[in-house]
Residue, then its C-alpha position, 0 to 999 in steps of 0.5 A: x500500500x502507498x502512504x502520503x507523507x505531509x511535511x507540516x511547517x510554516x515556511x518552506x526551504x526552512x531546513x537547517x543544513x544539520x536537518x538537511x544531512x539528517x533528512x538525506x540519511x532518512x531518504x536512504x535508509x527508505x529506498x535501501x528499505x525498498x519504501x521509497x516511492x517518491x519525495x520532493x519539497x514544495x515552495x510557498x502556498x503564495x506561488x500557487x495557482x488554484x484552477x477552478x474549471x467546473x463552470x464555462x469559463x475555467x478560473x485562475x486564482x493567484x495563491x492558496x486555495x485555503x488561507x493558513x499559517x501552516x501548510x504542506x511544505x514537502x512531502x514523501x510517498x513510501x510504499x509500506x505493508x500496512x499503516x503500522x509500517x507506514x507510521x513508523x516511517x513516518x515518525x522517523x521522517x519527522x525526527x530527520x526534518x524536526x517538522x510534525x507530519x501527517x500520514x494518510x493512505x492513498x484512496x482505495x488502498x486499504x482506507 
């Protein structure tokens, strides 16, 4: 099963060069584990753009869809046995990017 790891914060590009080697020593031990599916750090809710197409003119809106102090500032998707797996994965992301992180399972698999 796939698992959505969400790196919460309140700024991105935010990582300390010591989170940063912790972070890269994390990512290795997950692919050399095999859990490893994909990672990757987003920029700020401000360079976003929300795309509303549902009616008959489609609508570009510049910055986040939601207002917020905290928000997704990077993420991993690892492939993982079950939720116990995935959240143990997900404890040691934390601890290596010292930010809380929120875990859910992708749609139709096992939720």
């Amino acid at each position: 099963m796939q698992y959505l790891v969400s790196v919460i914060d309140d700024k991105s590009g935010s990582a300390t060069d010591d989170e940063m080697t912790a972070i890269d020593a994390f990512n290795a031990q997950a692919q050399a584990a095999g859990h490893w599916v994909f990672a990757g750090g987003l920029n700020a809710p401000s360079t976003a753009t929300v795309i509303d197409n549902r009616g008959s003119e489609t609508l570009f809106t510049d910055g986040p869809f939601l207002e917020s102090k905290e928000y997704v500032a990077g993420f991993w998707i690892f492939e993982a046995p079950d939720l116990d797996v995935a959240l143990k994965l997900a404890a040691d992301g934390s601890k290596a990017c010292n930010r809380r992180v929120e875990v859910r399972p992708f749609y139709g698999e096992g939720a």
